[in-house]
C-alpha positions in Angstrom: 52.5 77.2 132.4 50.2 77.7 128.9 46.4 77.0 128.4 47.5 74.1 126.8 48.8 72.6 130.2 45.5 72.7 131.7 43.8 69.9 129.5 43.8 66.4 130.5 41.5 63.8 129.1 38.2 62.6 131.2 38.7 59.1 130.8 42.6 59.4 132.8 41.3 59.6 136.2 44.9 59.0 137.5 46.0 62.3 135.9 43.2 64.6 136.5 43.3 63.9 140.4 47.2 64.5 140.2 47.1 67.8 138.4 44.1 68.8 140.2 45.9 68.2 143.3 48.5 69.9 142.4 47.2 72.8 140.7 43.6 73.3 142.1 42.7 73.2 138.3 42.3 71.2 135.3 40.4 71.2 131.9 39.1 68.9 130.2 38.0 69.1 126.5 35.3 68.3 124.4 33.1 66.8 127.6 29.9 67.7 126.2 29.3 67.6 122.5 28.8 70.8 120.1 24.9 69.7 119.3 24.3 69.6 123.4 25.3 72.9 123.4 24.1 74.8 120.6 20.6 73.7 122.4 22.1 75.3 126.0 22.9 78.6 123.8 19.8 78.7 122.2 18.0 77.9 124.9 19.6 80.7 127.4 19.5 83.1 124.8 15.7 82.6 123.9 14.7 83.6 127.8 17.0 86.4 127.8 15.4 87.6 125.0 12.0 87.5 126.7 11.3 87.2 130.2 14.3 86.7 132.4 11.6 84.7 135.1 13.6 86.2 138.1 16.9 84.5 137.0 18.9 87.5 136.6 20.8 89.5 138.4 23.1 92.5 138.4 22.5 94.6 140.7 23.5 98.3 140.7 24.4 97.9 137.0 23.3 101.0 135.0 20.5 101.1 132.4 22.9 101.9 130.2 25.7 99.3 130.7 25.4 96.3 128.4 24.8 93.8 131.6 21.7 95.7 132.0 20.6 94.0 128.8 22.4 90.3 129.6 22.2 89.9 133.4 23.9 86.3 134.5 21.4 83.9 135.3 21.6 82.8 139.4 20.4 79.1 140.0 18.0 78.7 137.1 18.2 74.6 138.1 15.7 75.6 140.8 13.3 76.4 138.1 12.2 73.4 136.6 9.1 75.1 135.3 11.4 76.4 132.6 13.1 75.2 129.6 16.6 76.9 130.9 15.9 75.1 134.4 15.6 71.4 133.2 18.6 71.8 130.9 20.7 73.2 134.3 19.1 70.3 136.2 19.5 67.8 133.5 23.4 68.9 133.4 24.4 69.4 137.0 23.3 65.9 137.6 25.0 64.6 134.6 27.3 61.7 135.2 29.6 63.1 132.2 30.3 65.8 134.9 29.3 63.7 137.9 32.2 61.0 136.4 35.1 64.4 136.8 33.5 65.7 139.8 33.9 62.3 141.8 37.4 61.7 140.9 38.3 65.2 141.7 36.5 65.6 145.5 34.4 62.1 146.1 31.1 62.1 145.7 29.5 65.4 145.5 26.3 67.3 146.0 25.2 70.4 143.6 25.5 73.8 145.2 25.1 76.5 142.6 24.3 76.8 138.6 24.9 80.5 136.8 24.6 81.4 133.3 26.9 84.1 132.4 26.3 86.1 129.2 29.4 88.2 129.1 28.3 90.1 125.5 31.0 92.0 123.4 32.2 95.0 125.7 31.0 93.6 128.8 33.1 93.9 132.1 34.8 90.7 133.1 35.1 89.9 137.2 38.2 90.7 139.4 39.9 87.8 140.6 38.1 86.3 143.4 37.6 82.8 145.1 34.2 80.9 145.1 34.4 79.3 148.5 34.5 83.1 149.7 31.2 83.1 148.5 29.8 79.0 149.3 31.9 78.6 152.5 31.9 74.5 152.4 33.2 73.0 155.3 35.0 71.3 156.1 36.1 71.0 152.9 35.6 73.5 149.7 33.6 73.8 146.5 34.8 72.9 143.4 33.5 74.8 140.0 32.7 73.0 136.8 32.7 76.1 134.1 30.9 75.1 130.6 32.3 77.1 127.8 29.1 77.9 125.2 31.7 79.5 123.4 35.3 79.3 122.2 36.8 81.6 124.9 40.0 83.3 124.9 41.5 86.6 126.2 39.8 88.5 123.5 36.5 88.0 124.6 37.2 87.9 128.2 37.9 84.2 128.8 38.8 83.1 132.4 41.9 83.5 134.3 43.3 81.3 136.8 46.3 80.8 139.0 47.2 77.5 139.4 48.7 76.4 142.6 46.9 78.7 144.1 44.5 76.6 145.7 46.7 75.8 148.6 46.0 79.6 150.0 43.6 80.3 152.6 40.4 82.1 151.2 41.5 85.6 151.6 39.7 89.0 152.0 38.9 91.0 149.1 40.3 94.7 148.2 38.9 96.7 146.3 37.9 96.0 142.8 38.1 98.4 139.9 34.3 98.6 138.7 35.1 100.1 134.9 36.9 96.4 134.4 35.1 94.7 137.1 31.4 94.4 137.5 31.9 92.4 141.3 33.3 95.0 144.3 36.2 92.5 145.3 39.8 91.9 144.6 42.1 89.0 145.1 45.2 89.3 144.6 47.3 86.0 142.6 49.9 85.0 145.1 53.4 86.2 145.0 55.2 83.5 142.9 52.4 81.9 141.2 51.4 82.3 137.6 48.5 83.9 135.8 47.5 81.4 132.9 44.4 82.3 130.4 42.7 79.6 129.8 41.8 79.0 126.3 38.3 76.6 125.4 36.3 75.6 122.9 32.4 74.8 123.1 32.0 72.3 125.2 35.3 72.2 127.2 35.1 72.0 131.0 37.3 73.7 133.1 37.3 72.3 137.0 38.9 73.9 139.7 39.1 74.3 143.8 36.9 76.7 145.2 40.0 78.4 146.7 41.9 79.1 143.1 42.3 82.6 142.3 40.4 83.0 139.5 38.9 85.8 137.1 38.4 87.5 133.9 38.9 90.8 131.9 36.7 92.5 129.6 35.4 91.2 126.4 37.1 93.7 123.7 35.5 92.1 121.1 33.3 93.9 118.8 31.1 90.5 117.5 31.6 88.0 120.1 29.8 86.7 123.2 31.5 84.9 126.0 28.5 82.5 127.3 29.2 79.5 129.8 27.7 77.4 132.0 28.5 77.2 135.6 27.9 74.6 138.1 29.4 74.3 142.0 29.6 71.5 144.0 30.7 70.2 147.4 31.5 67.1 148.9 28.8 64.9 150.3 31.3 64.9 153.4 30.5 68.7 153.5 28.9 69.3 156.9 27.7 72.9 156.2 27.4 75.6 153.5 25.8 79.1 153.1 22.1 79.8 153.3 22.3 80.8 149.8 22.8 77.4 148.4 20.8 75.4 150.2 19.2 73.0 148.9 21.7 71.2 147.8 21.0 68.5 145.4 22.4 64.7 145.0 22.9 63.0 141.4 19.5 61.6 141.7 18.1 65.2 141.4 16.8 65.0 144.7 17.1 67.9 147.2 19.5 67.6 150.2 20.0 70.0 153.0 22.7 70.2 155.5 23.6 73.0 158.1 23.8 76.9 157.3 27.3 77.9 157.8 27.1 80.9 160.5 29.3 84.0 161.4 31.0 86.2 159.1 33.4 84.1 156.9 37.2 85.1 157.0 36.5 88.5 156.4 33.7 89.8 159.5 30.6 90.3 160.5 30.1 92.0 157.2 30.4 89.3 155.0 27.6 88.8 152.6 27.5 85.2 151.4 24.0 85.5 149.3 25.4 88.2 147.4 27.0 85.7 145.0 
């Protein structure tokens, strides 16, 4: 399977839901328009620039290290007080998106918004799986990834293994940190393919919260990797992780449901609101 395999047009419900189904993953290009998001760049950029407001967040990341200087923004649509917050409000609640997320997984609540940077020699992120990290139930999450930039593997654009979806959530190894700025590993299934996905501003990749999924370095010398993140779950969800509560419907209004409790797949040890 190629990057090119991945793209399927918004308006062909039919096909989206079938290759979603199938592969736990689908793009689809040119969703939001290049004007919409030369204002989401400009508008990340500018608070990164100056006051980061509490949004970001690498922990244990050295002074040194270039995330030090472009932490990923965590759930900025929680703060409307700010021009980055009303743009990831505006957008999670989109019916552009809204319109993809329904025909993937019914109607839907927003879980989670993230900003990722990802400058020239950044670290990329180990393949993982996001419902590790949400744990939705009874169903799973489902990622909507905004490229702000024309991403390939150059710069560290995302990895995923379709078909992959179909796997339980499994527990993480060990992650190697001078690629990887996240501790955990998962491993692409025996059998199943590694594709790079390949996007253009604008382009929205979708996929199941259990696809394997990840990224490499950016190599490039003059060439940022920024997107746009948003998670949601299915209204029929009946709990989620502390961390993402509250959730909120496409009216923009808040919603909360129960915390999921125990340890996740992995133990007692499992750390949900580290995401």
């Amino acid at each position: 399977m190629t990057a090119t395999a991945l793209s399927a047009a918004a308006e062909d419900g039919t096909v989206l839901r079938d290759r979603f189904d199938r592969d736990g993953v689908v793009q689809v290009d040119g969703l939001l328009p290049g004007n919409e998001i030369d204002d989401v760049r400009a508008a990340f950029m500018a608070r990164v620039d100056g006051d980061h407001a509490g949004l970001g967040a690498h922990d244990g990341v050295a002074p040194d290290d270039v995330l030090a200087r472009y932490p990923r923004f965590m759930q900025p649509h929680r703060r409307t007080d700010l021009d980055v917050g009303r743009i990831a409000r505006r957008l999670m609640t989109d019916r552009r998106l809204l319109d993809v997320v329904t025909t993937l997984i019914g109607p839907a609540y927003g879980a989670q918004s993230m900003f990722y940077f990802k400058p020239p020699s950044a670290r990329g992120q180990a393949m993982h799986q996001d419902n590790y990290f949400l744990r939705a139930h009874p169903e799973t999450c489902l990622a909507a990834w905004i490229a702000v930039d024309r991403c390939d593997a150059a710069n560290g654009g995302l990895k995923v293994v379709p078909g992959s979806h179909t796997r339980e959530i499994a527990c993480p190894e060990s992650a190697d940190r001078a690629e990887s700025f996240s501790d955990g590993l998962v491993r692409p299934p025996d059998g199943l393919p590694v594709v790079q996905s390949e996007l253009r501003p604008g382009d929205v990749l979708f996929f199941h919260g259990s696809t394997v999924h990840g990224s490499l370095p950016n190599t490039t010398s003059d060439r940022f990797r920024r997107s746009l993140i948003f998670h949601y779950v299915p209204r029929a969800s009946v709990e989620i992780s502390r961390y993402y509560q509250p959730l909120v419907d496409p009216l923009g209004r808040e919603v909360h449901i129960d915390e999921s409790t125990g340890g996740g797949p992995c133990g007692d040890g499992w750390e949900g609101a580290a995401h």
